[in-house]
C-alpha positions in Angstrom: 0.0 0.0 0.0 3.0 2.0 0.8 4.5 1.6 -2.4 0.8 2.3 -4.1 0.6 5.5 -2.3 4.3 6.9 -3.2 3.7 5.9 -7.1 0.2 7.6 -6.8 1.9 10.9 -5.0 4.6 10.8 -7.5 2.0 10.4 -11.0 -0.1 13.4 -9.0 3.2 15.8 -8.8 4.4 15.1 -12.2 0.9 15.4 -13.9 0.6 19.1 -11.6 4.2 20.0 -13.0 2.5 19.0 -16.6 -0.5 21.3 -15.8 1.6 24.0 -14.3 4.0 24.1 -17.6 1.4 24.0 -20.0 -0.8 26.9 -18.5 2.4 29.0 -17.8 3.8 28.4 -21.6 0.3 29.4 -23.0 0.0 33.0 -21.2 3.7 33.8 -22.0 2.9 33.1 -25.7 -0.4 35.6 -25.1 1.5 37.8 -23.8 3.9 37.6 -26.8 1.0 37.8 -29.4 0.0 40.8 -27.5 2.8 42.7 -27.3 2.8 42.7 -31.5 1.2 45.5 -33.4 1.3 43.9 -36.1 -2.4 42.8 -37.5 -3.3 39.2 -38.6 -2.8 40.7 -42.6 0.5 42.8 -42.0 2.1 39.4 -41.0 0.4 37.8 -44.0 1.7 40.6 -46.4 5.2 40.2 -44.6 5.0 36.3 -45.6 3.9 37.6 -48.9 6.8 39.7 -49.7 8.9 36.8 -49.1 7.6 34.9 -52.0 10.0 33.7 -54.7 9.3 33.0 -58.1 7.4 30.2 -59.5 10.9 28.9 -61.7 12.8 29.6 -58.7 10.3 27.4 -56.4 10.4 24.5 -58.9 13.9 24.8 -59.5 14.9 24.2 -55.7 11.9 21.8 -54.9 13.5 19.6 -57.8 16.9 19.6 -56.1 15.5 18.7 -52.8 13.8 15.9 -54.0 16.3 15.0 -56.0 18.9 14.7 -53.3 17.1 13.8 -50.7 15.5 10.6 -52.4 17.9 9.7 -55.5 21.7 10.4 -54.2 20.9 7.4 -51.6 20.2 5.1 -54.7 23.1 6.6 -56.3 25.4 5.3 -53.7 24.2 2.5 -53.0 24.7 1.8 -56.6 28.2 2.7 -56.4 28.9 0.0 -53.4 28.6 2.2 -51.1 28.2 -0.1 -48.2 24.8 -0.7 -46.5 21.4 1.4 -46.8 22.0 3.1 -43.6 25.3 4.3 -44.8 24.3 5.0 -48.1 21.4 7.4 -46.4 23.6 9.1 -43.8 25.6 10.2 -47.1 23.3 11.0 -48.9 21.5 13.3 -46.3 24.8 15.4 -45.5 25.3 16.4 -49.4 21.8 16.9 -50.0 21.7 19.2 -47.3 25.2 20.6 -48.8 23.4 21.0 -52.3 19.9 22.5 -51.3 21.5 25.0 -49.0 23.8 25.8 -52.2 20.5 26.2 -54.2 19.3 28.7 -51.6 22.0 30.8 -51.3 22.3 31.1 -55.3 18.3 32.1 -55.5 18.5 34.7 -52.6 21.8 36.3 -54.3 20.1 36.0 -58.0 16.7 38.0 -55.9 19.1 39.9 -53.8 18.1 39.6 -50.6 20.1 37.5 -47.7 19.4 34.9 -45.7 17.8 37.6 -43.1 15.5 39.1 -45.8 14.2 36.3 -47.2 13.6 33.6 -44.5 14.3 36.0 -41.1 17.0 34.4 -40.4 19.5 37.0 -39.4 21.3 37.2 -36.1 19.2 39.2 -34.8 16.3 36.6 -34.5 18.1 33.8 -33.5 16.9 34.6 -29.7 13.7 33.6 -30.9 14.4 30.0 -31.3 13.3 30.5 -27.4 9.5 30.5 -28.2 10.1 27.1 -29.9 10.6 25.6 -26.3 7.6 27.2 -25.0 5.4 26.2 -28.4 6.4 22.6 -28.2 5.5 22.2 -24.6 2.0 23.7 -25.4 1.8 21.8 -28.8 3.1 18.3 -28.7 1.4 16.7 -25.9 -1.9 17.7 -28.2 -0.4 16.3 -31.1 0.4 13.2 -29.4 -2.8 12.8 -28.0 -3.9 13.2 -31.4 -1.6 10.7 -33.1 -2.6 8.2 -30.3 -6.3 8.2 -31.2 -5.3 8.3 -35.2 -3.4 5.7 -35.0 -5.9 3.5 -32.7 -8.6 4.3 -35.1 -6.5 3.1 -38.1 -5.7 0.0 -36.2 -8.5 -1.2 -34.3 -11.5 -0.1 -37.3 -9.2 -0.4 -40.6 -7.1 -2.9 -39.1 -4.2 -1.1 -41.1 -0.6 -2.3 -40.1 1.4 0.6 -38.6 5.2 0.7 -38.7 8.0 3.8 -38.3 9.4 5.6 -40.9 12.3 4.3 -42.9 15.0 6.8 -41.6 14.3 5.7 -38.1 14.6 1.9 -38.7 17.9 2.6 -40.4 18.7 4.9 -37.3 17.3 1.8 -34.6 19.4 -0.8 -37.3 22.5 0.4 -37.5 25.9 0.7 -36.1 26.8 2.8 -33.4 28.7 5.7 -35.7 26.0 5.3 -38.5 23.4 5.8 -35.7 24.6 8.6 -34.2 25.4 10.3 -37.6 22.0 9.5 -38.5 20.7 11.0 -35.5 22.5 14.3 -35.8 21.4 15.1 -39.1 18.0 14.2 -37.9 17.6 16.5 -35.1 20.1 19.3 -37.4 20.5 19.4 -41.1 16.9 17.5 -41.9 14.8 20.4 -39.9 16.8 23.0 -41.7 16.5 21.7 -45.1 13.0 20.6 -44.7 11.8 24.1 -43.4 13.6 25.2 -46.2 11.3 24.2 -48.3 8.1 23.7 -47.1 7.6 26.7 -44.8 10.5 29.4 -46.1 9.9 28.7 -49.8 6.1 26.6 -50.1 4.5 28.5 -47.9 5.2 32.1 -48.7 4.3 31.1 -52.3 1.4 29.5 -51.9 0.3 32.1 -49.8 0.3 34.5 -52.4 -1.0 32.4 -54.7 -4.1 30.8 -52.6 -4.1 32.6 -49.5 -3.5 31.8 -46.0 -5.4 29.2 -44.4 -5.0 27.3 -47.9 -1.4 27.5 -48.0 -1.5 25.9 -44.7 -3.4 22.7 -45.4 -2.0 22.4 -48.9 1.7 22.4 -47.1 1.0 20.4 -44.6 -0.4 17.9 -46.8 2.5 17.5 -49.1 4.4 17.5 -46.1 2.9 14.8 -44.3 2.7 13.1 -48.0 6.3 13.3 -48.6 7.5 11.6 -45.5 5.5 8.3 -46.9 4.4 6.5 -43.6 0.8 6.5 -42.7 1.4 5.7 -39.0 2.9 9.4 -38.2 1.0 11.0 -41.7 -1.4 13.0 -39.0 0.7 13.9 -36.1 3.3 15.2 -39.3 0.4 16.9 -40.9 -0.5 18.7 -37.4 3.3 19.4 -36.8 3.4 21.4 -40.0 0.4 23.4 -39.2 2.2 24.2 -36.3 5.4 25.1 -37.7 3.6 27.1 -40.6 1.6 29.6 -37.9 4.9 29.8 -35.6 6.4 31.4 -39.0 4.0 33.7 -39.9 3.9 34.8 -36.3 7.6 35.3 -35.8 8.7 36.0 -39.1 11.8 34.2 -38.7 12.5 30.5 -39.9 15.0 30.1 -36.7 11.8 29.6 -34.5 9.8 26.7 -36.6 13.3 24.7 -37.5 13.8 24.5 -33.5 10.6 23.5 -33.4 11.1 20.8 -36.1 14.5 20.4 -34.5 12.7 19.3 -30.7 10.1 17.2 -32.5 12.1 15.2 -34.0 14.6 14.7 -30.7 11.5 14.0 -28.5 10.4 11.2 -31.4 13.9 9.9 -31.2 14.2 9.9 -27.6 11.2 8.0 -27.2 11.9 5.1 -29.9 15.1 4.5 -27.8 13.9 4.3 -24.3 11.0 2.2 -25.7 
């Protein structure tokens, strides 16, 4: 009974702790939306003005698909040995090539890195909020993904299984793994914002509107990633990531959001 008692003291602490964190991360980011002066279609127009082209847009979404998913058959053609090695490669020169890509559009528009995606020095402070947004987001998206993921399972009777990158992370050896891991939690977030919210976004914006731009991103998002177990919880992260974006104006804040997603995920698939 003892024992009973402690463990039930112990879930009640935690679960206040929980309750306490959640309700003290939502004011401070009320308080932050209220401090703004900026109206709901001045940040709009500011996501607006960061739109590229449509040539430049198709010219860098075909080299991050073409990295990301064909330089790992390239090597494996090429001997290179094992799949996990073959997609550690691959993900370090893709990220290598896209941010190449980036830099070349940005100069050819002449902006920087600041004018274009926020991402000047200035903003990296930011990357705070993304702390406080994940600890009022992702315990909702979980709870989410949990009753997806039961409803797949229990009335489509759908088998669910992990993504490909993190079987090759759980499958392989110890310096693959913890290369893997790095870019997961660094260089994927960074290229993957990238795209879908610095460049995606801001031009489907213009071209559809807000809330639109938001569902169609986060749809190709969650599409892209190609495992129906975490489609949802991925299509909620994005909608997440898109909003924290356009609220901030600064890319630092939704790739440290991607950035603690994807760590949390990781963290869990390893103690489990």
């Amino acid at each position: 009974m003892e024992n009973i008692a402690q463990s039930l003291n112990r879930d009640t602490l935690l679960t206040a702790v929980e309750l306490f964190a959640f309700i003290y991360s939502v004011l401070i980011l009320f308080a932050y939306h209220r401090r703004s002066i900026s109206t709901s279609q001045e940040l709009t127009n500011a996501i607006i003005e960061r739109s590229w082209k449509s040539e430049q847009v198709v010219v860098f979404a075909a080299g991050f698909f073409i990295s990301m998913y064909f330089l790992s058959i390239a090597f494996l053609a090429f001997g290179l040995n094992g799949k996990q090695g073959a997609l550690l490669a691959s993900t370090i020169l893709a990220a290598v090539v896209q941010i190449i890509i980036v830099r070349h559009i940005s100069r050819e528009r002449g902006k920087t890195w600041g004018e274009d995606f926020g991402m000047d020095r200035k903003n990296i402070k930011r990357a705070a909020l993304a702390l406080i947004i994940c600890i009022v987001t992702l315990p909702i998206i979980a709870k989410a993904s949990f009753f997806y993921q039961q409803l797949l399972e229990n009335y489509f009777h759908t088998s669910l299984n992990n993504q490909d990158i993190v079987e090759q992370i759980v499958h392989s050896k110890l310096w693959i793994k913890t290369g893997l891991t790095v870019t997961t939690i660094t260089l994927i977030p960074l290229c993957e914002e990238l795209l879908f919210r610095g460049v995606l976004f801001p031009y489907l914006t213009r071209k559809v509107g807000l809330t639109a731009s938001i569902l169609i991103v986060s749809a190709v998002f969650a599409f892209v990633h190609q495992n129906l177990a975490s489609a949802f919880a991925i299509f909620l992260l994005s909608g997440v990531l898109c909003l924290a974006y356009w609220r901030t104006g600064t890319l630092w804040v939704s790739i440290a959001i991607h950035a603690l997603f994807n760590s949390t995920s990781l963290l869990m698939i390893f103690r489990g």
